[in-house]
C-alpha positions, 0 to 999 in steps of 0.5 A: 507532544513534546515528548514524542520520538519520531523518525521522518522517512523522505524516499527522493528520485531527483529532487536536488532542488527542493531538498535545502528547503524541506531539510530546513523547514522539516528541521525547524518543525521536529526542533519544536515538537518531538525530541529525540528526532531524525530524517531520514532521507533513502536517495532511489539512485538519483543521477541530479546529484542529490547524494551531495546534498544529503552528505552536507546535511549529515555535516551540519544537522545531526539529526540527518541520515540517508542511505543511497540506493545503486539504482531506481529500485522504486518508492517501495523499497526505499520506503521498506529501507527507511521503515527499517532503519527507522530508531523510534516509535512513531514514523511519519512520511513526506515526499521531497517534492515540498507537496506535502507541508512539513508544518501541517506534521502536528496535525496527524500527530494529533490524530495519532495520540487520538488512539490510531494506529496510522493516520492519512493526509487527506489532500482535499484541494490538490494542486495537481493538473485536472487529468492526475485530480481526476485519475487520483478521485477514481483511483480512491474511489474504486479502491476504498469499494473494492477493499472497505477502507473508507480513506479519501486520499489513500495513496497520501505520502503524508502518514505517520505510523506507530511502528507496530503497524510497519512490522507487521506489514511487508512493503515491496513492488507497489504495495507502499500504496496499500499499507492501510488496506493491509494495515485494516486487514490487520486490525489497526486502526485508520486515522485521516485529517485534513491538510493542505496541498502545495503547488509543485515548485521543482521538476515534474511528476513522474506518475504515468501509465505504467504506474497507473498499470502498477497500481491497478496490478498491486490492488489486485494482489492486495485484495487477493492477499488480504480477503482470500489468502486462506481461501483462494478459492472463494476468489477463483471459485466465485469468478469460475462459476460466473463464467461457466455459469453463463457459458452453460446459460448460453448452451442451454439456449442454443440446445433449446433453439435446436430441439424446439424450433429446429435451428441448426448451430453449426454457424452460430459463433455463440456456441463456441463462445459459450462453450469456451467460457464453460472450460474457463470456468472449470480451469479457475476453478480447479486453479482455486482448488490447486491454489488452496492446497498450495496455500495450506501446504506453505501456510507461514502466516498466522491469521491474527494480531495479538496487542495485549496477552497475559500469558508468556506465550505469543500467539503471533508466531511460531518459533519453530517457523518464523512468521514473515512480516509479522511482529514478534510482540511483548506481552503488555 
């Protein structure tokens, strides 16, 4: 391991008073486990006057970079950003709110030499208040059914990559939260190993209902991009014959409640609701059916990961129509 290259990717939002610390002790810990190495720090247009700390450590460690965004543009993009300038072949990432233990680095390290593709703390005792402790075991829990990836702790801001894995994932909006479900999807293989949890020492979380509200919309889109991006309509389809199938299930009653006992319907609110969910379900499903000849018709993605091929060729893209988020790879 003392010859890994790595870059650290640090995305902050007002973290002024933890950054001395983390840039010291993230200092010591690469010094003795990787060389070369560097930090990466994407300020995400914090006002508490951050960017002056990240111009000090420029001048005094070598190793430092940052980039400072006009504005809040989010974890997403500062991720995306600091992916992109990353130099070398490993990346890892922490967030600056010294949650996450720079020293407990080695540790995913180690998996990742294991033979993974990416590697996830999994924060088995957290330091959180009970309402976030909670919110965060269902939030896992729904997401690792709704999608097959079993992590414990898949929204963990303490990762490490191979960079294969990055350039083949897009990160935008809310979907940093999602790169191993979109790296799965992909074929790479998922590490998790323990590690430890530290009280927050400065400032206070900024995850609130509007990011719970993010999340659950960016899960949406995932499953969506992920099991049913060349079969939109599986996912339309399915959910439209649900719903005009019981819509026909209840006029069917009702049709037999009017020709054997001789009930009239007129005031009876469940043929209106039966109806209505019968012309809900043909709309999805011609929305599916639409939505699978916009697919074909814009189709740029290829289905496939290659890793190893003995021929000239890549599969993995067209030259005449580049691939979007998608690796050009080199024949091994």
């Amino acid at each position: 391991m003392s010859s890994t290259s790595i870059s650290v990717v640090v995305s902050l939002y007002n973290e002024r008073p933890a950054l001395d610390e983390l840039c010291c002790r993230l200092t010591s810990v690469l010094s003795t486990l990787a060389q070369p190495y560097e930090i990466i720090f994407i300020d995400d247009g914090s006002t508490d006057g951050s960017i002056e700390k990240l111009r000090e450590f420029r001048s005094v460690y070598p190793s430092v970079r940052y980039f400072r965004f006009r504005r809040n543009f989010g974890k997403s993009a500062a991720l995306a950003a600091g992916f992109r300038a990353a130099r070398y072949e490993i990346i890892a990432t922490l967030d600056a709110d010294l949650q996450d233990i720079p020293e407990q680095l080695p540790l995913l390290l180690e998996q990742l030499e294991h033979g993974y593709d990416l590697v996830s703390g999994w924060r088995y005792q957290r330091r959180d208040k009970l309402t976030r402790r909670i919110g965060s075991m269902i939030y896992n829990r729904v997401t690792s059914l709704l999608t097959g990836v079993r992590l414990h702790d898949i929204n963990c801001g303490f990762k490490c990559y191979r960079r294969e894995v990055l350039d083949e994932v897009m990160v935008y909006g809310e979907r940093h939260r999602y790169i191993p479900v979109l790296a799965s999807y992909r074929g790479f293989r998922l590490g998790e190993v323990t590690i430890e949890h530290a009280r927050r020492k400065h400032g206070s979380s900024r995850y609130g209902m509007e990011r719970v509200l993010g999340g659950f919309f960016s899960l949406l889109t995932v499953i969506l991009m992920t099991r049913y991006t060349n079969k939109p309509l599986h996912f339309f389809g399915l959910m439209g014959l649900l719903l005009a199938g019981l819509g026909s299930a209840i006029d069917l009653y009702l049709i037999a409640l009017r020709v054997l006992f001789n009930q009239w319907l007129s005031n009876r609110p469940l043929l209106i609701i039966g109806t209505f969910l019968v012309i809900v379900g043909v709309q999805l499903i011609l929305f599916g059916l639409l939505a699978e000849m916009i697919a074909f018709s814009y189709r740029r993605e290829t289905d496939y990961s290659v890793v190893e091929s003995s021929d000239e060729k890549d599969l993995s893209f067209s030259p005449d129509e580049p691939a979007i988020g998608i690796s050009r790879g080199k024949n091994r």
